[in-house]
N, C-alpha and C positions, 0 to 999 in steps of 0.2 A: 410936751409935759406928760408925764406919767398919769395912767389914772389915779394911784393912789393917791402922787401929789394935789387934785386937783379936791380929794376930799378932805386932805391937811387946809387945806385952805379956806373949809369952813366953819375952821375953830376959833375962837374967838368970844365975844361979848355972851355970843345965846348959849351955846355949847362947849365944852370942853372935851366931847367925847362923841363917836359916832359908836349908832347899835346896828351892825349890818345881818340882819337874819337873812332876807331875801336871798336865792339861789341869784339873782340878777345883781343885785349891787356889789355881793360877794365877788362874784365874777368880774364884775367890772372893776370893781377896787385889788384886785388880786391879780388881773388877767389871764388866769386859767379857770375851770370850772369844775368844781367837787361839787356832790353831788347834795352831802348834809354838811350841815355847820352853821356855827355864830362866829362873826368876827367884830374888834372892838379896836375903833381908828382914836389916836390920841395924838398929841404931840408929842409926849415921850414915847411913845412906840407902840405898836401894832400885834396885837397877838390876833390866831387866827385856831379857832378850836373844832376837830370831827372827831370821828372813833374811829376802831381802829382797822374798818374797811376802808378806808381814806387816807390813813396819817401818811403811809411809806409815799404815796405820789404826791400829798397836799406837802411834805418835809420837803420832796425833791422839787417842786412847780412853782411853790407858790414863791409869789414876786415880793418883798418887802414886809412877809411877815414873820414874825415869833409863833410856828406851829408846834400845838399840845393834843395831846391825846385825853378826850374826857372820858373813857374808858372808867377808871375807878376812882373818879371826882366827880366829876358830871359837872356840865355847864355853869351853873349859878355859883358854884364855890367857883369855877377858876374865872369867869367875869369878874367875881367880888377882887377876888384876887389881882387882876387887873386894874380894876379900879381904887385900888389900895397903892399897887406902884406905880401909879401913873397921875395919883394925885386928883382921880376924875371925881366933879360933884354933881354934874351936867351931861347926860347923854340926849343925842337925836337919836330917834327909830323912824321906821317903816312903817306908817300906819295901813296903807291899804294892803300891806303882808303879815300880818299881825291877828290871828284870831282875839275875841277879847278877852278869853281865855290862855291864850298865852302873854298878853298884852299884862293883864293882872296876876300872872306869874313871876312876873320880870317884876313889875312893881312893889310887889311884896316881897322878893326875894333881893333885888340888887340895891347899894348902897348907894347912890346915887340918883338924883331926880331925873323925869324921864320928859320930854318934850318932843309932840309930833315935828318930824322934819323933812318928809320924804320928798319934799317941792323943790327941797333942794339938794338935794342927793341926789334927785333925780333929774334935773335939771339939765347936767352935764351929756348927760347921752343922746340927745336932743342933737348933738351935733357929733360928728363921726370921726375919729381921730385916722391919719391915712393906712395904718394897717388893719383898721376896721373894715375899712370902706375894701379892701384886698380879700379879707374873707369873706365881705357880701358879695362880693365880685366872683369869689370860687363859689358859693354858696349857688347865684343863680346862673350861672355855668352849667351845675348839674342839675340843676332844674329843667332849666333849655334841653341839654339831652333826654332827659327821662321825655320828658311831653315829643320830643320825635321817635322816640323808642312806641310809647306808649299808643299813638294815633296809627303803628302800623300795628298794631294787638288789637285795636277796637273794632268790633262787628258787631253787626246786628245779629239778637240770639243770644249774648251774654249778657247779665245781669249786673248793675249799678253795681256792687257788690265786688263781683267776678274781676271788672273794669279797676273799679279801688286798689285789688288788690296788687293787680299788673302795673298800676302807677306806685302803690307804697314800692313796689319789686324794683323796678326802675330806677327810682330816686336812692335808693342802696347800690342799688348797680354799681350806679356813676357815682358812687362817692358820698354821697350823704352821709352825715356822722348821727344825723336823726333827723326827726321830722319837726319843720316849721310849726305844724298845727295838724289836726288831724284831716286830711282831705274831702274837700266836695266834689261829690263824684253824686252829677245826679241828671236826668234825661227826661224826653218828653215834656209833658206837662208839669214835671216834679222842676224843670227849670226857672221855673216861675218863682220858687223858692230859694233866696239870697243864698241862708245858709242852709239849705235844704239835705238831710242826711243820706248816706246811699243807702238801696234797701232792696230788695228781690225782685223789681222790674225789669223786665227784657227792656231792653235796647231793641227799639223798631226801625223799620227803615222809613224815610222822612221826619224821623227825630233829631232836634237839636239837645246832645249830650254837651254838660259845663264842666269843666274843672276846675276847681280851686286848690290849689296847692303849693308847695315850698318846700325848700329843702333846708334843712340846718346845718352849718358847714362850722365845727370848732365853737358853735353856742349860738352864730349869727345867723339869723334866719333870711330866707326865700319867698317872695310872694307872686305868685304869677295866676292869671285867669286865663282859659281859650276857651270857647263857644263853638263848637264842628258842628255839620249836619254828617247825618249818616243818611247816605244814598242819595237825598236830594233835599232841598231848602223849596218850598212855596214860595211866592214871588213876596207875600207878606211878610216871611223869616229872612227874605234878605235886605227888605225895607228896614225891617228892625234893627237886622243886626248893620245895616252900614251906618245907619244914623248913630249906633252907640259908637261906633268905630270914628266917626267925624268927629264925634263929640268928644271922644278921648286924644283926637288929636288937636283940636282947638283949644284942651284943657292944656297938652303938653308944650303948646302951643307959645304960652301966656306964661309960661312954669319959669322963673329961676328966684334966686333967691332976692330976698327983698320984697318980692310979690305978697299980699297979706294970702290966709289960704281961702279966704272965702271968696276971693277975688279971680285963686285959679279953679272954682269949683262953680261958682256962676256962666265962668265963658263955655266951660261943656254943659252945663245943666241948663242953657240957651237955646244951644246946638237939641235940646230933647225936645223942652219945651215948644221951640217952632216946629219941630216937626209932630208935635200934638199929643208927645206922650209924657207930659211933665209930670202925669199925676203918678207916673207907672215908676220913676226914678227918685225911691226917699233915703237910698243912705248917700253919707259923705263921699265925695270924689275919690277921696285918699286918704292912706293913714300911714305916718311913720311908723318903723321898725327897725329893727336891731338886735339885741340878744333877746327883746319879745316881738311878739308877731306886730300886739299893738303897741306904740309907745305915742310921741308925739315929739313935736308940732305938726298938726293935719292941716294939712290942703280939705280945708272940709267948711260948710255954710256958717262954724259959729267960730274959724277963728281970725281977727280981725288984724292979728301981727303978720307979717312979713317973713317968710319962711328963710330961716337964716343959711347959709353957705356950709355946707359938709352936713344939711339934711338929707337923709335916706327916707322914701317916702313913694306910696303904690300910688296907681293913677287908673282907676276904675270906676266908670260911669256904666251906669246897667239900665235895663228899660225889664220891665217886668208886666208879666197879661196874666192876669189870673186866670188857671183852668187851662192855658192853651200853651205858653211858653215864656222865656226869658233868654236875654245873652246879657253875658259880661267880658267884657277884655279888658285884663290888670297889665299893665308893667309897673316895675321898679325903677326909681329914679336916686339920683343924688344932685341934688341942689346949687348950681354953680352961680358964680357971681352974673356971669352973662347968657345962662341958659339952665340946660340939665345934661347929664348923662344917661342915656336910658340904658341900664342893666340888660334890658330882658329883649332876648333878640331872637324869639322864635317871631317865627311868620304871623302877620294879623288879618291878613285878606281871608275872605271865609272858605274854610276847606271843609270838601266835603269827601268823607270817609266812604 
């Protein structure tokens, strides 16, 4: 099924009309990606409006819509206008994309009553149609390369920073069409910190350097963690980091679909706890993604459904010591009836640079 058909589908009793402002649902209802724009889903037809840095490839790209140029009309006349031929009296929006300030633009200005509905617009992506799943598949592709490019760059002597930027270098390299999110690139005792920002610290030798990062391939994002020591690991940093490593394979372990996620985030978050560092591990196991880094359904403590078939979803248990250090190791998975696929196929045994 098309994506667009799948948002014809939730016209009906509540709505008669969809308001896609979001760069994400646009994309996903269009199947390509422009960069501005509002689009307006009906049952009699679909207009899709940018200006006019956009029209000549949104004219040529876009999948099943009536593309206009708001250039010398602007937005709210040609929605009205929309909603004039298409009979609309009922729109859904996007509430968590929606300043309230543009939220109360739209309402004063468009013809039509306005109903949050983003539960179910959103709903749909949750699960990965098979050419999605082929660009996450090229997406962490160049991911996996950039992280062996990038682990024969790293030395002790160049700074979080310096490191960052040999990895954003990388991930372009090999292909990246952009970045998943912006990367963690952080060392020593700055490990200790989940999302801890990279910043003018040398790189020591007996440091444990983390990276978090992705690549974006066509809109669909990459998510991948490695934990290295540079020069050597203490017998404590590799206590750590094997137990987060058992613990992410016990989690991948338990992983396919039908599993609730709090079910596959208890069997690694075990694996920490017995070995005594349960207090040091407080985010979720995993988080779905796709054209966002974060989406859902998570593999994580508060969700109690059953992770459905054609979920894409990270699988990252971390152990965290205040002051002294931290490891994480993420891969990417997708959700199969009788297991997963694991995406991310760099190396997990602990290397030391």
């Amino acid at each position: 099924m098309k994506n667009l058909d799948k948002y014809l589908s939730l016209l009906g009793e509540e709505v008669d009309g969809l308001l896609l402002t979001s760069r994400y649902s646009r994309h996903y209802g269009a199947e390509f990606d422009i960069a501005e724009g509002v689009a307006i889903v009906t049952a009699k037809g679909c207009r899709y409006f940018t200006d006019s840095r956009y029209i000549e490839s949104a004219q040529r790209d876009l999948k099943g819509f009536e593309v206009l140029c708001v250039d010398k009309i602007g937005y709210m006349k040609l929605l009205n206008d929309a909603i004039a031929d298409f009979g609309v009296t009922v729109l859904g929006y996007e509430e968590p994309y929606l300043t309230v300030a543009e939220l109360m633009g739209y309402e004063k200005n468009l013809n039509a009553k306005l109903i949050p509905f983003n539960e179910k617009i959103y709903a749909f992506r949750g699960v990965k149609e098979s050419w999605e799943l082929d660009l996450m598949r090229k997406a962490q592709d160049i991911t996996d390369k950039a992280f062996a490019e990038v682990v024969t760059r790293l030395k002790a002597g160049m700074t979080e920073l310096e490191l960052q930027a040999e990895l954003i270098y990388c991930l372009y390299k090999n292909g990246a069409t952009g970045l998943a999110f912006d990367p963690i690139v952080v060392s020593g005792p700055n490990t200790s910190l989940p999302h801890g920002v990279a910043g003018e610290r040398v790189i020591c030798e007996g440091d444990f350097v983390t990276m978090d990062f992705g690549a974006s391939y066509m809109g669909y994002c990459s998510d991948m963690t490695r934990t290295v020591a540079v020069g050597f690991a203490t017998e404590e940093m590799k206590k750590v980091y094997n137990t987060v490593l058992e613990a992410q394979l016990a989690g991948l372990a338990v992983s396919k679909a039908g599993v609730p996620g709090m079910d596959i985030d208890g069997a690694a978050r075990k694996v920490i706890a017995d070995a005594g560092y349960g207090e040091y591990f407080g985010h979720g196991y995993g988080h779905s993604l796709g054209l966002e880094i974060h989406e859902g359904p998570n593999p994580n403590p508060r969700n109690e459904l059953g992770m459905p078939v054609g979920a894409v979803a990270s699988a990252e248990p971390g152990i965290y010591l205040p002051g002294k250090f931290g490891v994480r190791i993420e891969d990417t998975c997708i959700y199969l009836e009788d297991g997963i696929e694991i995406l991310t196929h760099s190396p997990k045994n602990l290397m030391i640079i």
